[in-house]
Kinemage of the C-alpha trace (Angstrom):
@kinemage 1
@onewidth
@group {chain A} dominant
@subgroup {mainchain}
@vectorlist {calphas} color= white
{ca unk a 1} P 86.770 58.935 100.486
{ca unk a 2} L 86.457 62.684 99.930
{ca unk a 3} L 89.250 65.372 100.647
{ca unk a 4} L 86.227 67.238 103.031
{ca unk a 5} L 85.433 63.631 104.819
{ca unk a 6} L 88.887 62.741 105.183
{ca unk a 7} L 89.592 66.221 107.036
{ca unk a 8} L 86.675 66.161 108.751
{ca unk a 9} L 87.757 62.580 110.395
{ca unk a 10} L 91.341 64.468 110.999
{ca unk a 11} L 90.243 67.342 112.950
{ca unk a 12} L 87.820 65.012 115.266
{ca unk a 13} L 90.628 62.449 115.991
{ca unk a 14} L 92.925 65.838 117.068
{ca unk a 15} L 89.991 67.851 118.505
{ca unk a 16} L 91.303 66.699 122.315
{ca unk a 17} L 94.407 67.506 123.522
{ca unk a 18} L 96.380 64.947 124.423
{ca unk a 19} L 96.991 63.644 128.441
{ca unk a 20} L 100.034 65.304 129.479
{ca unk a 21} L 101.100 67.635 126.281
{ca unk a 22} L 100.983 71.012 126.513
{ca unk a 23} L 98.285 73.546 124.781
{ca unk a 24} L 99.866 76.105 123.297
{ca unk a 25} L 98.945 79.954 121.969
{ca unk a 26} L 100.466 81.818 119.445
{ca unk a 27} L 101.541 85.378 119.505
{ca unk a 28} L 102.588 87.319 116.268
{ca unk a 29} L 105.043 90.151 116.900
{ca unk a 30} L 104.805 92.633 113.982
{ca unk a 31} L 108.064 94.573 114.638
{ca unk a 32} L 110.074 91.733 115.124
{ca unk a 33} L 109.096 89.553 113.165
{ca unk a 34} L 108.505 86.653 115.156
{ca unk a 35} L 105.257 84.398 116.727
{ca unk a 36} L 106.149 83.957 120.809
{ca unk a 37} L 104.611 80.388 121.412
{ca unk a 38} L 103.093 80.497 125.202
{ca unk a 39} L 102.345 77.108 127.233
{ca unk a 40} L 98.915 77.793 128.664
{ca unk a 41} L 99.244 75.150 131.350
{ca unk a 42} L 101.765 77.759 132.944
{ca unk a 43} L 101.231 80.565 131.120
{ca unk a 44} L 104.986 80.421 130.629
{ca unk a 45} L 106.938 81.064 127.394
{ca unk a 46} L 107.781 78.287 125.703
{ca unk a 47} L 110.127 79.010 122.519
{ca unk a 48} L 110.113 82.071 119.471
{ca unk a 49} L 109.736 81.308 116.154
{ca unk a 50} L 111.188 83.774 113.269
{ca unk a 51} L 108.519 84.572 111.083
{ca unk a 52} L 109.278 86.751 108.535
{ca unk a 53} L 109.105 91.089 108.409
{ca unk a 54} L 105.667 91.965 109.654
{ca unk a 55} L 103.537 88.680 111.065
{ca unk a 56} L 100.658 89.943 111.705
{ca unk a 57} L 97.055 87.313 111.015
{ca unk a 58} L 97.850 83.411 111.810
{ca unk a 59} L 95.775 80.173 111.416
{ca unk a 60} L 96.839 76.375 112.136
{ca unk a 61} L 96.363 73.848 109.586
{ca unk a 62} L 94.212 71.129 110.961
{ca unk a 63} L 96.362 68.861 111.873
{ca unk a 64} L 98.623 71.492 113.847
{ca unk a 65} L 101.436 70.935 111.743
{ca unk a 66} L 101.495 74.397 110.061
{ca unk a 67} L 100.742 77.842 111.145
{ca unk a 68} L 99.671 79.919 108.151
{ca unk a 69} L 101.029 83.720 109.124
{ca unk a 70} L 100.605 86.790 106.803
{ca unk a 71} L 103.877 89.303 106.294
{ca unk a 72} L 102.399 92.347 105.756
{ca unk a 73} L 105.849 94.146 104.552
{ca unk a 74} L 106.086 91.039 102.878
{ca unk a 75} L 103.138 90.827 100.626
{ca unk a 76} L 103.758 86.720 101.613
{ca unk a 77} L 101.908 84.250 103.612
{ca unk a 78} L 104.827 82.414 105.664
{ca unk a 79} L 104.030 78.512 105.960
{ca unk a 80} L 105.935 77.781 109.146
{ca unk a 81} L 106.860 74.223 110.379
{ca unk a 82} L 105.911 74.123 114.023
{ca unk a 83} L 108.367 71.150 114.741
{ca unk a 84} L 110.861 72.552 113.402
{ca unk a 85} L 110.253 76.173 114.326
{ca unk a 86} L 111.366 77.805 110.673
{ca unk a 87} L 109.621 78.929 108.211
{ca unk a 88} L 108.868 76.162 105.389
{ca unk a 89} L 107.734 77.842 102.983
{ca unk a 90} L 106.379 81.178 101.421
{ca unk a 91} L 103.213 82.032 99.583
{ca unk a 92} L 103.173 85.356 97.456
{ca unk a 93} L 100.196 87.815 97.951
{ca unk a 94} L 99.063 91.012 96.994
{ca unk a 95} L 100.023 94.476 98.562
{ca unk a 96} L 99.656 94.733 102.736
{ca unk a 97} L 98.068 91.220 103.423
{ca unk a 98} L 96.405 91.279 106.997
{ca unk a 99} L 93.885 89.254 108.899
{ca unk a 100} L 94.367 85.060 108.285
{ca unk a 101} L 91.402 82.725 108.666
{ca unk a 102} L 90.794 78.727 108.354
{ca unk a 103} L 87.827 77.029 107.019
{ca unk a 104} L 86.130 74.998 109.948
{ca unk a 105} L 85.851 72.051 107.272
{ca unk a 106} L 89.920 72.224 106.620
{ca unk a 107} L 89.739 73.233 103.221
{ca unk a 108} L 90.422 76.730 102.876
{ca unk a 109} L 93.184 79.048 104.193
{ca unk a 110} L 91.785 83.017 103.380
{ca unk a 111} L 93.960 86.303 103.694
{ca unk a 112} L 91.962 89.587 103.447
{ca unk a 113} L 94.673 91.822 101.405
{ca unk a 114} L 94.319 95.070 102.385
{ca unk a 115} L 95.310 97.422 99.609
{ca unk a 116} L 94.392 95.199 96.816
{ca unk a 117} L 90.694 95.371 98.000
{ca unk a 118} L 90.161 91.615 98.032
{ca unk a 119} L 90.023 87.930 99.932
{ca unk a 120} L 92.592 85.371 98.790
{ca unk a 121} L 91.309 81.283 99.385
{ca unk a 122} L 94.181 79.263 99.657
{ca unk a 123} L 93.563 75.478 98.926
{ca unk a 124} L 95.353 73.590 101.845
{ca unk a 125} L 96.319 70.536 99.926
{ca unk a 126} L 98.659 72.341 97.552
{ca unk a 127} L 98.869 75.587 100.140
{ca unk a 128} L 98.331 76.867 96.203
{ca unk a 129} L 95.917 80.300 95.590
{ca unk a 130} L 92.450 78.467 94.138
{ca unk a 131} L 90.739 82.253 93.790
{ca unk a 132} L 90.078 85.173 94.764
{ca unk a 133} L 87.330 87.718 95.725
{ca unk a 134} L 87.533 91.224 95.342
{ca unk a 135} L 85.433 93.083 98.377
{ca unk a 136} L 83.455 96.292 98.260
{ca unk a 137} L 84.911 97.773 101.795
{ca unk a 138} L 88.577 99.539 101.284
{ca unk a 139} L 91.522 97.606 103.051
{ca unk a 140} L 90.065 94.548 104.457
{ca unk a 141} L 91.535 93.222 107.564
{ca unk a 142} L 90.129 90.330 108.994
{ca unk a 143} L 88.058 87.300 107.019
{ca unk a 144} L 86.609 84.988 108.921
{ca unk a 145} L 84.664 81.398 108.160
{ca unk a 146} L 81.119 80.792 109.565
{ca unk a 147} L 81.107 77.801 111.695
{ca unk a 148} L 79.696 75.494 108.497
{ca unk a 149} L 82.457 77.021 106.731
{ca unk a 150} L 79.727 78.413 104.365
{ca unk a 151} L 80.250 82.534 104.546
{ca unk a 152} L 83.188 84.368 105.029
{ca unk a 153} L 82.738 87.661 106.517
{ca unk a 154} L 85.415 90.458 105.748
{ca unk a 155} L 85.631 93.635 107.697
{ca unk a 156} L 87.532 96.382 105.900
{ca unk a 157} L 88.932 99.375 108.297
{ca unk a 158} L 87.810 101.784 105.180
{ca unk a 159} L 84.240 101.501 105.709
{ca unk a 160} L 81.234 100.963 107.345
{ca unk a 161} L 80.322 97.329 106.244
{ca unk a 162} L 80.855 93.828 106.195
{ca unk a 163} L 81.280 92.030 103.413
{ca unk a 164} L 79.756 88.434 103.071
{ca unk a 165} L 81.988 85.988 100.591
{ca unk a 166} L 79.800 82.603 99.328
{ca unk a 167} L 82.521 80.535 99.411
{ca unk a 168} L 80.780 77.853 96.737
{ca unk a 169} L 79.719 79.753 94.368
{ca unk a 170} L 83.391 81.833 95.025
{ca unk a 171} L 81.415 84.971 94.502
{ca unk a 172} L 80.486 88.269 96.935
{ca unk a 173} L 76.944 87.975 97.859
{ca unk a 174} L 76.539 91.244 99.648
{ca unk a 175} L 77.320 93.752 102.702
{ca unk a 176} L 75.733 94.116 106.015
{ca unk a 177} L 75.731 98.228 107.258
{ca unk a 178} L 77.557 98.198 109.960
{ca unk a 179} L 79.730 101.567 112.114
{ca unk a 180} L 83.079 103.293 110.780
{ca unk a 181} L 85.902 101.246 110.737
{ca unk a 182} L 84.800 97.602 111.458
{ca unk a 183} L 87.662 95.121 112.311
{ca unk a 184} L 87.139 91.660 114.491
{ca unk a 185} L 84.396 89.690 113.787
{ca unk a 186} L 83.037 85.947 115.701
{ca unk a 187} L 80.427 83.855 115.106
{ca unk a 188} L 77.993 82.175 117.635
{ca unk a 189} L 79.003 78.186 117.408
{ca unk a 190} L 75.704 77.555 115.499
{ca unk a 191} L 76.045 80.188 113.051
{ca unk a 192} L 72.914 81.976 114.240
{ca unk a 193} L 75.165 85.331 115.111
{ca unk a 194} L 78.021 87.332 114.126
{ca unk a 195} L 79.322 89.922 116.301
{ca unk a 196} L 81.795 92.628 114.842
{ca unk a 197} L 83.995 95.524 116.394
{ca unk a 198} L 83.456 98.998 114.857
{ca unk a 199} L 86.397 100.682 115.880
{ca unk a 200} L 85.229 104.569 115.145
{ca unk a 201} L 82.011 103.504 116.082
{ca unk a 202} L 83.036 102.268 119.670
{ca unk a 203} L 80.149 99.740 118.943
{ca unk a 204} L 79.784 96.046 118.658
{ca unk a 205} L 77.132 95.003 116.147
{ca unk a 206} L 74.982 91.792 116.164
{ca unk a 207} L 74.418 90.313 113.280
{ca unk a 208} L 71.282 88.101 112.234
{ca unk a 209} L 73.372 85.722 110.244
{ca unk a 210} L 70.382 84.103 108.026
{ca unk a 211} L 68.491 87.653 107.103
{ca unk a 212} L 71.675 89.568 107.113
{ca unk a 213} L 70.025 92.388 109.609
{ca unk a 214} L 72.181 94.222 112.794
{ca unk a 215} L 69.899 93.218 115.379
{ca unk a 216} L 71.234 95.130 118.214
{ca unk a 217} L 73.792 97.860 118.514
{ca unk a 218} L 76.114 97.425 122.158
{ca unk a 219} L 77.787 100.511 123.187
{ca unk a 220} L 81.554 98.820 123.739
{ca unk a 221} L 84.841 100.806 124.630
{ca unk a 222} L 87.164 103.119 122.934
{ca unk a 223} L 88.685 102.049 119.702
{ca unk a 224} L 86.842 98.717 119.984
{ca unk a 225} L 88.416 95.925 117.475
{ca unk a 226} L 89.640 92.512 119.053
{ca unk a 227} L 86.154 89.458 119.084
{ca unk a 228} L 86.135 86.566 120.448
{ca unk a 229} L 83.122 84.599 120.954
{ca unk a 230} L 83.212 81.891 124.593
{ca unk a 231} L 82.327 78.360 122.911
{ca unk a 232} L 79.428 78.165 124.996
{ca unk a 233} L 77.584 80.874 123.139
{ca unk a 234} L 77.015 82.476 126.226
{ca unk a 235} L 79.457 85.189 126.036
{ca unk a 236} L 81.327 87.958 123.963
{ca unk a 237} L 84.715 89.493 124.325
{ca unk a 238} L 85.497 92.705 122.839
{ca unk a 239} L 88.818 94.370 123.437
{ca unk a 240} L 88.875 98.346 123.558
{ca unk a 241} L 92.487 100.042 122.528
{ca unk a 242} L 92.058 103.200 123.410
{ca unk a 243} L 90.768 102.146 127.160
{ca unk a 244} L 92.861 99.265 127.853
{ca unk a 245} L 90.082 97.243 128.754
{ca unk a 246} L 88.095 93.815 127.326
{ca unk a 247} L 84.488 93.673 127.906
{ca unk a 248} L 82.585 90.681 127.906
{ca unk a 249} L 79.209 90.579 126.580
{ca unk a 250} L 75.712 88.364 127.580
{ca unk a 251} L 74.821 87.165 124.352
{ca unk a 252} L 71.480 86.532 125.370
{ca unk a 253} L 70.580 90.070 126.778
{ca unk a 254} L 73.054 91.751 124.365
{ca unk a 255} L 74.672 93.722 127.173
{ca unk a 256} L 77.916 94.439 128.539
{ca unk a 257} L 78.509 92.805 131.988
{ca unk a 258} L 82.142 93.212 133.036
{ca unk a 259} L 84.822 95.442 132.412
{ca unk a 260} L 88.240 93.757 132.418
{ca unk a 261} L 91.720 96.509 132.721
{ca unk a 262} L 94.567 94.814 130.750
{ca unk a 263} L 97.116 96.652 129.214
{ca unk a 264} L 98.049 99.285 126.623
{ca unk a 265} L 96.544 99.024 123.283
{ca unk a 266} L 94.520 95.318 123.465
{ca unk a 267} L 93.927 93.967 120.187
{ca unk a 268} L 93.024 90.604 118.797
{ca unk a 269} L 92.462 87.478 121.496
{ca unk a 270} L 92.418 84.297 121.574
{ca unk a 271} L 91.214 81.863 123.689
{ca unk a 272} L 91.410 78.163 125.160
{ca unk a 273} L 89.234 75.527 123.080
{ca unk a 274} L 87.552 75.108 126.644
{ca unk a 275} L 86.829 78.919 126.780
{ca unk a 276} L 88.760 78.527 130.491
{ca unk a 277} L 91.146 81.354 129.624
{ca unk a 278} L 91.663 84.384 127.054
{ca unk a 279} L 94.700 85.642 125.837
{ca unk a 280} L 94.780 89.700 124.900
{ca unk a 281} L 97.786 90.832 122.843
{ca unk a 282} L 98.365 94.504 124.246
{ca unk a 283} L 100.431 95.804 121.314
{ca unk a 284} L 101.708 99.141 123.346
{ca unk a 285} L 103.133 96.932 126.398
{ca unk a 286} L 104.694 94.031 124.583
{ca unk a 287} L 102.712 91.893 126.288
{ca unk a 288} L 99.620 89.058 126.482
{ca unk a 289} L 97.047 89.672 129.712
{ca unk a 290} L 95.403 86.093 130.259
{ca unk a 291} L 92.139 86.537 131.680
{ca unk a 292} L 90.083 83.724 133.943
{ca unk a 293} L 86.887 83.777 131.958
{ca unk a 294} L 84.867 82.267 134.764
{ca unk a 295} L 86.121 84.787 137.056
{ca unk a 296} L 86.091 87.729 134.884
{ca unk a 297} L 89.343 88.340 136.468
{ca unk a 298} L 93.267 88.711 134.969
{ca unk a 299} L 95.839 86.460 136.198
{ca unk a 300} L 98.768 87.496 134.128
{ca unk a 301} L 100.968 89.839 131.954
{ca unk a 302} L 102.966 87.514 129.942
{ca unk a 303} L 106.326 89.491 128.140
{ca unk a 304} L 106.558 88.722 124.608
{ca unk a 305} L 107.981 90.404 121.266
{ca unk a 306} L 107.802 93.991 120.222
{ca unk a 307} L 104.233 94.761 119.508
{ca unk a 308} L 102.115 91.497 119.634
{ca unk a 309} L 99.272 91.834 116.766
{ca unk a 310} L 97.072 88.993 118.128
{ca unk a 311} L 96.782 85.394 119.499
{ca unk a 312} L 96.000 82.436 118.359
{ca unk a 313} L 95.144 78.980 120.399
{ca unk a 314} L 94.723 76.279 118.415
{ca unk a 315} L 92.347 72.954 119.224
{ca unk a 316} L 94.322 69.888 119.464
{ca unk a 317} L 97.536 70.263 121.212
């Protein structure tokens, strides 16, 4: 049986949580270096993990063993044991690594690298660097998988594009136009769409996927950046620093429909595999705003370390 095949049947068999265990998120605290691990059933902390200098970007290995966190003071990748809380292991980079992404297929770890200029694939058997793809947009921050783990898209906070990595042929295969200073990026589940947060732009752009074209501009909040995209399809979220606020957006009219207050400075989300709740890290207030999607409404401020980065909730626990 193939390595691909034999991941694939691992992340089905741990796609459902289990009865009874908890589901837990993920916060990285750059200026204390640690990740604040929040039960969602209570919205309750749970534990703190060190994790190096300067966590910033996280992703779980599939079988939720691992959590893959870049030190940006570092210049590491910090493999940490989540049953054991502790850092396992490090993985050196190049200079100011940032945003962390995970191939839906289980095969690839990536780290956009910031002032290096370039996308690092980490192969998740070895956790050893298999290559490397130098980007066109200055200081990448976030790279992110399309859902068939096909395309990575890399925004870079020195430009007004996205790059687009073929991850086969480990080669750039272009840039999309976008606004100035484009950070978070999500994909529709089919692939059809990618949305991405132009921070100078105060824009989010949708992205025709298959021709590479912007198909609509959405006037968003100021200092737009955070994305995350509801697993129905149905719905964007787009947090706004310089407001406070996350919007949510109809995918199929391409407008904003609510306006959301959280608190100071939102930046990257993350949300329930149900798409029942969101998680905002508000890096100003040391804190995580959890927001009822259905509702549109917030139902808590949850303290956590000294300027949270972003969130991550993992499928599967």
């Amino acid at each position: 049986m193939s390595r691909a095949v034999t991941t694939l049947l691992i992340a089905a068999a741990l796609a459902a949580p289990l009865p009874g265990r908890a589901q837990l998120a993920y916060v990285s605290n750059e200026k204390d270096g640690t990740i604040t691990v929040i039960d969602t059933r209570s919205d309750t902390v749970a534990r703190s993990i060190p994790a190096g200098n300067t966590p910033r970007g996280m992703a779980a290995s599939v079988d939720r063993k691992w959590l893959y966190v870049s030190d940006q003071k570092a210049n590491a990748l910090r493999v940490v044991d989540l049953a054991r809380g502790e850092v396992a292991r490090s993985i050196a980079l190049g200079e100011s690594p940032e945003g962390v992404g995970r191939s839906p297929d289980g095969k690839w770890v990536v780290v956009a690298i910031e002032e290096d200029h370039q996308v690092m694939f980490i192969d998740t058997v070895d956790d050893r660097i298999a290559f490397r793809v130098k980007v066109e947009g200055e200081n990448p921050e976030h790279a992110v998988f399309s859902p068939d783990s096909r395309w990575v898209f890399v925004s870079a906070e020195e430009s007004q594009v996205v790059d687009v990595i073929d991850v086969d042929n480990r080669r750039l295969a272009g840039s999309i136009k976008v606004g100035k200073r484009p950070r978070g990026i999500g994909f529709l589940p089919d692939g059809s769409r990618a949305y991405v947060a132009c921070e100078l732009a105060n824009t989010v752009f949708a992205i025709d996927v298959p021709s590479r074209k912007v198909l609509a501009s959405i006037p968003a909040g100021g200092r737009s950046n955070g994305i995350k995209v509801h697993p129905s399809g149905k719905e964007v979220y787009v947090s706004n620093g310089a407001d406070g606020t996350v919007m949510v957006i109809d995918t199929a009219s391409n407008k904003v429909t609510h306006t959301i207050p959280v608190g100071a400075r939102p930046w990257n989300m993350g949300l329930t595999p149900d798409g029942g709740k969101l998680y905002v890290a508000n890096g100003r207030a040391n804190s995580v705003s959890v927001i009822d999607t259905s509702t549109k409404k917030k139902l808590a401020d949850i303290k956590v370390g000294n300027t949270p980065w972003g969130v991550l909730v993992p499928e599967g626990h």
